[in-house]
C-alpha positions in Angstrom: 0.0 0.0 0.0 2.3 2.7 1.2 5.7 1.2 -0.2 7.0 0.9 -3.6 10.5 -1.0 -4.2 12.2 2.6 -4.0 10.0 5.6 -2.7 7.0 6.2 -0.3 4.1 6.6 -2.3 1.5 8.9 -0.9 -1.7 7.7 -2.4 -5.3 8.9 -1.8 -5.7 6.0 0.5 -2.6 7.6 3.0 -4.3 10.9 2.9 -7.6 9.8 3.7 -6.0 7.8 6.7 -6.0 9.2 10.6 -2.8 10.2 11.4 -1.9 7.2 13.3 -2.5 5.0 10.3 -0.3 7.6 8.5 2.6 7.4 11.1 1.9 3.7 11.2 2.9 3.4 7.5 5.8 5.3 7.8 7.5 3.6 10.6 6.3 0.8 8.6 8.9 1.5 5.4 11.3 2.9 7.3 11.6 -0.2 9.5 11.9 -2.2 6.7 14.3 0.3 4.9 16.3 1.1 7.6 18.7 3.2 5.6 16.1 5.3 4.0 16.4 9.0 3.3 13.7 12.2 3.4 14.7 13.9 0.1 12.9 17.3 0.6 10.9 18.7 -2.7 11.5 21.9 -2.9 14.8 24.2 -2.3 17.2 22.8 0.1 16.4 25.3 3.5 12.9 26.6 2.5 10.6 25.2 5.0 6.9 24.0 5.1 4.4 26.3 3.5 1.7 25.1 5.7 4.2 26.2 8.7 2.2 29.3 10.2 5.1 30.8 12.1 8.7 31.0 11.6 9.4 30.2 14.7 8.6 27.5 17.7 9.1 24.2 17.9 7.3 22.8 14.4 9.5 25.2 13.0 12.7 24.1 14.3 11.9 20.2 13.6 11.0 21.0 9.9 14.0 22.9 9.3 15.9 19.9 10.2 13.7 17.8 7.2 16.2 15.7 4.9 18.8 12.9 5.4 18.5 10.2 7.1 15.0 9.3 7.9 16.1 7.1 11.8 18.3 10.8 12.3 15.5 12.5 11.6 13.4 11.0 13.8 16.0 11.0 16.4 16.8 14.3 16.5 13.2 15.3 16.4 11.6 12.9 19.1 12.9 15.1 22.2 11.7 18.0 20.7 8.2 16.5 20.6 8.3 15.4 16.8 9.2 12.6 14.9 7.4 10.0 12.7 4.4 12.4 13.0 6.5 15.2 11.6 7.4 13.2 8.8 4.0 11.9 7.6 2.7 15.8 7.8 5.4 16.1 5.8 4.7 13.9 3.1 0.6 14.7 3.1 1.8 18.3 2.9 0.5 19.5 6.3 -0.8 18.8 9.7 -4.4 19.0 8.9 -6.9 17.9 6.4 -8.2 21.2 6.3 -4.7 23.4 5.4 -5.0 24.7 1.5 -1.5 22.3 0.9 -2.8 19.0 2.1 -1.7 16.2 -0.6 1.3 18.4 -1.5 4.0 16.7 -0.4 6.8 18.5 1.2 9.7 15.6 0.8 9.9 11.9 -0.5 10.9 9.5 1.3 13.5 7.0 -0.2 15.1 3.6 0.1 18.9 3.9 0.1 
């Protein structure tokens, strides 16, 4: 469903999921492609555009977006983010109801 031989596919189905289901899935390829990578889609150092501030904690987690997806997530989790960061990433926000959701932000690649 969620994972192709190489890349994360973010279908329909992962943006109608909840977001548990949606971090589910992504732990999901990453545990089985341990070396995996967040790739992000834009300009390397722009940031989310469904970021409201500039600033906070969301901010500093999402300007850390690329790399390794396990140093990702480790460098995120104790400041309150992680898998869940990631996922938002890929379904292009936190919510169903910001104007970029199903605009993904990164892939996410086996290495």
């Amino acid at each position: 469903m969620a994972k192709s031989n190489v890349t994360f596919e973010v279908t329909e189905s992962f943006l109608e999921m909840t977001e548990s289901r949606q971090d589910q899935a992504v732990k999901a390829f990453v545990a089985a492609n341990p070396k995996s990578v967040i790739v992000l889609t834009g300009e390397a150092g722009s940031v989310p555009p469904y970021l409201r501030r500039q600033s906070g904690k969301r901010f500093e987690i999402c300007s850390a977006l690329g790399g390794s997806a396990r140093e990702f997530v480790k460098l995120a989790t104790p400041l309150g983010g992680g898998v869940r960061d990631v996922s938002a990433a890929l379904a292009g926000g936190y919510s169903r109801t910001s104007k970029f959701y199903g605009q993904s932000f990164i892939s996410l690649r086996a290495a």
